[in-house]
OpenMM code with the backbone's topology and positions (N, CA, C; nanometers):
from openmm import Vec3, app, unit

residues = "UNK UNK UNK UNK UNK UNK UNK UNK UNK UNK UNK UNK UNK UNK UNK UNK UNK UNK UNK UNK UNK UNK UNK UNK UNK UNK UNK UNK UNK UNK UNK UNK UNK UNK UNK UNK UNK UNK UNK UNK UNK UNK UNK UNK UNK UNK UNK UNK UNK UNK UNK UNK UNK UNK UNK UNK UNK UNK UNK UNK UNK UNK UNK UNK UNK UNK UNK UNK UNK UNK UNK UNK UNK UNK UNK UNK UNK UNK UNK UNK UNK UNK UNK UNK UNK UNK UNK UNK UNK UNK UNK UNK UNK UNK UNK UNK UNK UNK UNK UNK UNK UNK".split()
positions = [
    Vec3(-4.7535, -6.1456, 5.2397),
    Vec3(-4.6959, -6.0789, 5.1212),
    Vec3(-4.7432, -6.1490, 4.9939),
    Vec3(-4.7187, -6.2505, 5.0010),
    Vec3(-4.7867, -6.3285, 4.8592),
    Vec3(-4.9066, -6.3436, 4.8132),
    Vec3(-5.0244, -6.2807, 4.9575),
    Vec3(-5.1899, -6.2310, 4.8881),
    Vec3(-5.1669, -6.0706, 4.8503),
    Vec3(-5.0665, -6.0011, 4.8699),
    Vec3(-5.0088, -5.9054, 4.8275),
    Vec3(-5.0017, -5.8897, 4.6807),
    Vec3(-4.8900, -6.0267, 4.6201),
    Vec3(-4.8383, -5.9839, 4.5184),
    Vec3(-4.9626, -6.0349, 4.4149),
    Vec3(-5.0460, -6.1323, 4.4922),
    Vec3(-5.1877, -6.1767, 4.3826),
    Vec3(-5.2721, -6.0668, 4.3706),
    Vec3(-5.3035, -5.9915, 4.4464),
    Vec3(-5.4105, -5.8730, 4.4307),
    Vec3(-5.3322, -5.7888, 4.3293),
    Vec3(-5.2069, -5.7442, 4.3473),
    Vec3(-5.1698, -5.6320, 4.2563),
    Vec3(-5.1495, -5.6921, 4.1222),
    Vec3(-5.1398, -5.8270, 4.0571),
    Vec3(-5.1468, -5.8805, 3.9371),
    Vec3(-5.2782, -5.8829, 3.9102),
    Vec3(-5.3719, -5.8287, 3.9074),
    Vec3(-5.4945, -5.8170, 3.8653),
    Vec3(-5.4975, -5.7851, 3.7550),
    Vec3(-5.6057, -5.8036, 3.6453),
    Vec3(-5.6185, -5.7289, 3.5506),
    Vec3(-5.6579, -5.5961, 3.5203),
    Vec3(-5.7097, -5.5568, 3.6732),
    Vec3(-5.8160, -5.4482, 3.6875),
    Vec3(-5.6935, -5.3805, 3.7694),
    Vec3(-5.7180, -5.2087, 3.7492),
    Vec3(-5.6185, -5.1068, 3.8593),
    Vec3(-5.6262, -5.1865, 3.9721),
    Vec3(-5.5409, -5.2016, 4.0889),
    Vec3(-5.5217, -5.1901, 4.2329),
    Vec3(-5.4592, -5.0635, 4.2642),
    Vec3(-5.5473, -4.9775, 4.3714),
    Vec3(-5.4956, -4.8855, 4.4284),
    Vec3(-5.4471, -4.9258, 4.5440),
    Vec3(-5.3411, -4.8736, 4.5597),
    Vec3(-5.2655, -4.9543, 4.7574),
    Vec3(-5.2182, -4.8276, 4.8032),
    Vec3(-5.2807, -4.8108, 4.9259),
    Vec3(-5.2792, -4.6934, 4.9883),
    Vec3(-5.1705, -4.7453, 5.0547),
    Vec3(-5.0140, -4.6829, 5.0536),
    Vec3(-4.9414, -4.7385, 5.1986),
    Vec3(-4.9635, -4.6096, 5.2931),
    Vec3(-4.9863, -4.6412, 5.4337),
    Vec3(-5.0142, -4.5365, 5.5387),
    Vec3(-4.9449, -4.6190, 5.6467),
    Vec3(-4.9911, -4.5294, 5.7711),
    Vec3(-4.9151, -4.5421, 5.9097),
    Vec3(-5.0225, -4.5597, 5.9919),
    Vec3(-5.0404, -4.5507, 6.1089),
    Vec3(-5.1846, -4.5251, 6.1869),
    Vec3(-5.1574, -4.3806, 6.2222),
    Vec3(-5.0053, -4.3329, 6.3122),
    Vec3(-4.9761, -4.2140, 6.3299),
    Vec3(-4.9595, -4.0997, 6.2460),
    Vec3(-4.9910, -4.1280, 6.0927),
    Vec3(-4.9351, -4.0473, 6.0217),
    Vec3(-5.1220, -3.9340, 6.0145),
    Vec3(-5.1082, -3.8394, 6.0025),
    Vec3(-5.2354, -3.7132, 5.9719),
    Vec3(-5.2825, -3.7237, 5.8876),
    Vec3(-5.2090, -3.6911, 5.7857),
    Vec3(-5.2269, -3.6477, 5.6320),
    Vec3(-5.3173, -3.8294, 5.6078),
    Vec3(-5.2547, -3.9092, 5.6417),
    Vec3(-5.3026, -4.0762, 5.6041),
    Vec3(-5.4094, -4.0883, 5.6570),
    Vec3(-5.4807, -3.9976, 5.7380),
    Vec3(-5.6030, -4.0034, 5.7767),
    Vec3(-5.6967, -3.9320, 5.7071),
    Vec3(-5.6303, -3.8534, 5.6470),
    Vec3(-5.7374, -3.7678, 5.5358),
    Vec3(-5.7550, -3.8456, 5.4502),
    Vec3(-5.6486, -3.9459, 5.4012),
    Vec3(-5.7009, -4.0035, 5.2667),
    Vec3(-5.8102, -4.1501, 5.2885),
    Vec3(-5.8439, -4.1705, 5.3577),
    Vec3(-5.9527, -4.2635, 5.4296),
    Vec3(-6.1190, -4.2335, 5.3605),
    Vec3(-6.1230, -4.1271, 5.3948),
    Vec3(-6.2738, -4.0343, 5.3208),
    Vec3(-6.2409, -4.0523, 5.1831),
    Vec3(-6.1113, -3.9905, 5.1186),
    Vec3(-6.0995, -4.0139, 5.0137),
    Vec3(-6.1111, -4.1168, 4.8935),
    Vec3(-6.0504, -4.2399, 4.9898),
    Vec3(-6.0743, -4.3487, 4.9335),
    Vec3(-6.1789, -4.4045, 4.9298),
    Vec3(-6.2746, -4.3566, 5.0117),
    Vec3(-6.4252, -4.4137, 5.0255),
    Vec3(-6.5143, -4.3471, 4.8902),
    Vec3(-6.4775, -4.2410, 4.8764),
    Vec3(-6.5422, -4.1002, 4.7432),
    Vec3(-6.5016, -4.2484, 4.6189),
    Vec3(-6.3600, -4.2620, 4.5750),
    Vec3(-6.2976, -4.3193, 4.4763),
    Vec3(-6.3650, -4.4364, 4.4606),
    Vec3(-6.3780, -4.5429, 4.5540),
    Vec3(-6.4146, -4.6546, 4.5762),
    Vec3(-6.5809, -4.6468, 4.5263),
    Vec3(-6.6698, -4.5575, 4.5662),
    Vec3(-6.7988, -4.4911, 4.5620),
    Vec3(-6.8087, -4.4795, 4.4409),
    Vec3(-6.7112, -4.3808, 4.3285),
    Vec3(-6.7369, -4.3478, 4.2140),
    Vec3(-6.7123, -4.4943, 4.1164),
    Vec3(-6.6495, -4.5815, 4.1784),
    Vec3(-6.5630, -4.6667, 4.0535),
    Vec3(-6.6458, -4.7868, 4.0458),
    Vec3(-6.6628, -4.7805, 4.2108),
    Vec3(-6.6819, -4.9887, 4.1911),
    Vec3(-6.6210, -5.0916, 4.2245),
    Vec3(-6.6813, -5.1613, 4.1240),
    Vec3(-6.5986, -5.2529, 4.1353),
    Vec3(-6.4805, -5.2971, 4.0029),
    Vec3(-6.5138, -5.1604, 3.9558),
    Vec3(-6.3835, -5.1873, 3.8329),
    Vec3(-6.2279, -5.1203, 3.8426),
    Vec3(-6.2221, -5.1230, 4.0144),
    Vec3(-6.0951, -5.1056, 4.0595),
    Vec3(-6.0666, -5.1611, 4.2264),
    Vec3(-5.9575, -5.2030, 4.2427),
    Vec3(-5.9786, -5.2533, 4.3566),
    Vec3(-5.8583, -5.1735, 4.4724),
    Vec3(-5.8834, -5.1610, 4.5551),
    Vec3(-5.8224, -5.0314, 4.6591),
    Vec3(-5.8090, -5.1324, 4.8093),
    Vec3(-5.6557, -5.1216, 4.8177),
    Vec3(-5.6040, -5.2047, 4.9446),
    Vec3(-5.5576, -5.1045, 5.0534),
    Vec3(-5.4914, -5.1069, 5.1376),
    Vec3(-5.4542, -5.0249, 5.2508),
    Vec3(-5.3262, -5.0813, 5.2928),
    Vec3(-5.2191, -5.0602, 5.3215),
    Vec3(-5.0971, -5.1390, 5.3395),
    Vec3(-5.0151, -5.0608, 5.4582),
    Vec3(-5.0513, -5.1345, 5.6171),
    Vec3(-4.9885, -5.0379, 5.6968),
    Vec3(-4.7781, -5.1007, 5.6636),
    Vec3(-4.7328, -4.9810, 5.6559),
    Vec3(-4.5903, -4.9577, 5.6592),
    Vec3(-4.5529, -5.0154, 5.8267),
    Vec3(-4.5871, -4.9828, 5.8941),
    Vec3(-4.5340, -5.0553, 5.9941),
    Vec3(-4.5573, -5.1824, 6.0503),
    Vec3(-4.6769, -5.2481, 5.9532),
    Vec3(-4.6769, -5.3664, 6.0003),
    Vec3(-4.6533, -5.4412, 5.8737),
    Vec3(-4.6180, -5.4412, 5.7380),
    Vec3(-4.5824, -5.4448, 5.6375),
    Vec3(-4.4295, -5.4033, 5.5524),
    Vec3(-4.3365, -5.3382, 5.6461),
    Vec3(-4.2200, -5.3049, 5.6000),
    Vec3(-4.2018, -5.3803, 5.5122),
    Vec3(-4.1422, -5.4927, 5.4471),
    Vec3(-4.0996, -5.5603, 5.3113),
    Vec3(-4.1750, -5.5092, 5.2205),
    Vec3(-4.3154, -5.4945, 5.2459),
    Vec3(-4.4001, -5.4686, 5.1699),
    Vec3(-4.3825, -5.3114, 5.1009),
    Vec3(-4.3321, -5.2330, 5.2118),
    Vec3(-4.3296, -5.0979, 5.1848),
    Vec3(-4.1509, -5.0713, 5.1328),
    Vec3(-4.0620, -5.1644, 5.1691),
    Vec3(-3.9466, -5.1203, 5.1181),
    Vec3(-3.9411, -5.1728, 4.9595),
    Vec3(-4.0344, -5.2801, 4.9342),
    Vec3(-4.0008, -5.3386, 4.7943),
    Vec3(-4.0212, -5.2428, 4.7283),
    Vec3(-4.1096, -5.1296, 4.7615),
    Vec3(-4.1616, -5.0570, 4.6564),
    Vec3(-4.1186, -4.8616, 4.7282),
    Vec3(-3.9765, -4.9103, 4.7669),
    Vec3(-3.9307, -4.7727, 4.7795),
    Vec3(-4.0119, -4.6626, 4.8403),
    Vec3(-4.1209, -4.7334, 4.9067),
    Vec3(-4.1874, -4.6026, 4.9909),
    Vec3(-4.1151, -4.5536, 5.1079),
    Vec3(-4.0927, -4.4424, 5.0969),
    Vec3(-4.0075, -4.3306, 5.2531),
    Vec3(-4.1089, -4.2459, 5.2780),
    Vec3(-4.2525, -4.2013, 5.2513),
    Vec3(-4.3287, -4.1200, 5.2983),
    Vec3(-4.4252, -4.1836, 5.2824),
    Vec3(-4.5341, -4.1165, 5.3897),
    Vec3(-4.6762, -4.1696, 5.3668),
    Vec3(-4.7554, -4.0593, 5.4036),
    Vec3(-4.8622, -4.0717, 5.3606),
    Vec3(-4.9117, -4.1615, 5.2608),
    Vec3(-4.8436, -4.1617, 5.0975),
    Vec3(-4.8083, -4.2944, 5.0654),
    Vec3(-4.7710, -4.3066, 4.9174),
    Vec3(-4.9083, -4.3826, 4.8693),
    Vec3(-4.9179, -4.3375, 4.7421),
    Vec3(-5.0615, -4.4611, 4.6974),
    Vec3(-4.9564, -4.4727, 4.5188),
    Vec3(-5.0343, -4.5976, 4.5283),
    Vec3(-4.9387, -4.6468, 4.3804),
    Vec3(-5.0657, -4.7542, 4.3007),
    Vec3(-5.0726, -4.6782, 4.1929),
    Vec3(-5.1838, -4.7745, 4.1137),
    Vec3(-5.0958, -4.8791, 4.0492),
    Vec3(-5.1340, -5.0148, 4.0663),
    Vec3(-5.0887, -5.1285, 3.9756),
    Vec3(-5.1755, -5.2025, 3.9051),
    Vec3(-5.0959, -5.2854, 3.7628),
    Vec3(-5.1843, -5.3486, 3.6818),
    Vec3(-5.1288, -5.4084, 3.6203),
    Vec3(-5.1709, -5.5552, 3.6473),
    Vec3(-5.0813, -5.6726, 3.6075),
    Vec3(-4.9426, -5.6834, 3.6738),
    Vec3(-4.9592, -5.6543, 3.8142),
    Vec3(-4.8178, -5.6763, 3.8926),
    Vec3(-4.6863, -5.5397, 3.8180),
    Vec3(-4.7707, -5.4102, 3.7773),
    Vec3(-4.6490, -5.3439, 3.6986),
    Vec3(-4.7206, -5.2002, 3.7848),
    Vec3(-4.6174, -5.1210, 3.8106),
    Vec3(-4.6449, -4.9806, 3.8833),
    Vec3(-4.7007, -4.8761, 3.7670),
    Vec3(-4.8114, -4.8023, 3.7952),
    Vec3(-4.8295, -4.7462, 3.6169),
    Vec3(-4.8426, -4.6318, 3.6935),
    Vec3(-4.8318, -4.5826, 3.7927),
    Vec3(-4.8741, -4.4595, 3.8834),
    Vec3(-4.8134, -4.4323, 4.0370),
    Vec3(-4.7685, -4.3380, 4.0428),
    Vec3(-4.7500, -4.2858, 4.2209),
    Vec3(-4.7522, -4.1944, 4.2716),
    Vec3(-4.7660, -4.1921, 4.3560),
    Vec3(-4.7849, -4.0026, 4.4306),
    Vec3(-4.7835, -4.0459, 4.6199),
    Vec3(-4.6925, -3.9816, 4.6048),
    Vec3(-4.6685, -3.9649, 4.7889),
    Vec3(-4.8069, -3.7705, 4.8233),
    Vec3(-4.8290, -3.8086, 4.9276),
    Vec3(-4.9231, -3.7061, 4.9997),
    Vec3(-5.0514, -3.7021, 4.9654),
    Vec3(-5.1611, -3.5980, 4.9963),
    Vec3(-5.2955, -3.6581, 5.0313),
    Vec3(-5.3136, -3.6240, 4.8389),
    Vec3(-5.3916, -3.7188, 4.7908),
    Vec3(-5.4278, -3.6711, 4.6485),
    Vec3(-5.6184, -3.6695, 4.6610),
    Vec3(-5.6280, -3.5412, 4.5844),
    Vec3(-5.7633, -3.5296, 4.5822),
    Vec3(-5.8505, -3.6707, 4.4741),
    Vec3(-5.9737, -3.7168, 4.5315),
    Vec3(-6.0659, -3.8002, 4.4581),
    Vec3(-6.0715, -3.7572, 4.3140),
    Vec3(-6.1419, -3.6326, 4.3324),
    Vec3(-6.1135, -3.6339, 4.0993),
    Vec3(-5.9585, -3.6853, 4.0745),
    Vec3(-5.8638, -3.6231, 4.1176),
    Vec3(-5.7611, -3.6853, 4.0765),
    Vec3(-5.7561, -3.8172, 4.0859),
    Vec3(-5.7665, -3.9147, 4.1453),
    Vec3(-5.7312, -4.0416, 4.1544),
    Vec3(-5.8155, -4.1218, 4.0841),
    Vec3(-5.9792, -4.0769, 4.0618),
    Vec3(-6.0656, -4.1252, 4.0092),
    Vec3(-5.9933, -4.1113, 3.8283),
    Vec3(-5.9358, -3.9799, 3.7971),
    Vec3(-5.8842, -3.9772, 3.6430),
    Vec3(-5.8013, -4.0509, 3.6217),
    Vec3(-5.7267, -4.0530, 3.6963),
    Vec3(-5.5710, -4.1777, 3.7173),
    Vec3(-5.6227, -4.3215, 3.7101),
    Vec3(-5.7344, -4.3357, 3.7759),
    Vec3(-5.7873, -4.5011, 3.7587),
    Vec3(-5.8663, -4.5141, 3.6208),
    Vec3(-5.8945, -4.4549, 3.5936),
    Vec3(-6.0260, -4.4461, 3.4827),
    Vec3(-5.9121, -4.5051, 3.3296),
    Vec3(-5.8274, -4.3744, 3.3393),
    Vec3(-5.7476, -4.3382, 3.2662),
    Vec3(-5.6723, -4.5412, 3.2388),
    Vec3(-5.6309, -4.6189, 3.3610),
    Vec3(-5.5387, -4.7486, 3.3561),
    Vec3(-5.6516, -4.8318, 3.3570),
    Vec3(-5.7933, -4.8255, 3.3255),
    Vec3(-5.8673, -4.9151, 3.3541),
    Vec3(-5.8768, -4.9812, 3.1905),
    Vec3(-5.8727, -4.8883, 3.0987),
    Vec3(-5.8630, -4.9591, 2.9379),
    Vec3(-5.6604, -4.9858, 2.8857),
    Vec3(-5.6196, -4.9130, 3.0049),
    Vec3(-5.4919, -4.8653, 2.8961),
    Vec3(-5.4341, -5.0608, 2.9295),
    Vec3(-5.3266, -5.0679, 2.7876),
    Vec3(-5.3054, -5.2159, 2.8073),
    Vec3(-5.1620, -5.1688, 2.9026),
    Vec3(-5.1732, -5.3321, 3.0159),
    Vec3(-5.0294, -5.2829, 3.0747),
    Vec3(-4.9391, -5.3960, 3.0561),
] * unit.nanometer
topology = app.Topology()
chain = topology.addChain("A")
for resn in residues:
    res = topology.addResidue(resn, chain)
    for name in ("N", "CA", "C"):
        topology.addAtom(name, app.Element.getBySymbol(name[0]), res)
């Protein structure tokens, strides 16, 4: 948990995918994150956080569905969305927190 809470204090977006292994929909967003990751770089950084082997991890931050993905910056939540979100979308959402001050 505590290389957890260092990655999401970054200065740069962290995207944290929380998923399941059993969950469907959390398998679609896999490709997705590869598109995002593809378009950005390295001027965002994108974790994966299984909920079942991570619970603290997933209750600190009120996740009850998955896939939830939650952009952070500087250890502060600036974004969330539970279910599969399309790449343009997530790519605007990162772009968008990559200048904004947090």
């Amino acid at each position: 948990m505590n290389s957890f809470q260092q990655v999401i204090h970054s200065d740069k977006p962290v995207l944290v995918d929380f998923f399941a292994t059993w969950c469907g929909p959390c398998k679609m967003m896999s490709p997705i994150l590869e598109q995002v990751k593809h378009a950005l770089g390295d001027a965002v950084t994108i974790i994966k956080v299984d909920v079942d082997k991570n619970p603290q991890a997933a209750s600190a931050y009120q996740v009850q569905g998955v896939p939830t993905l939650i952009v952070f910056k500087n250890g502060k939540v600036l974004w969330r969305q539970s279910g599969v979100v399309q790449a343009n979308m997530l790519i605007n959402v990162l772009k968008q927190h990559q200048t904004a001050a947090a």
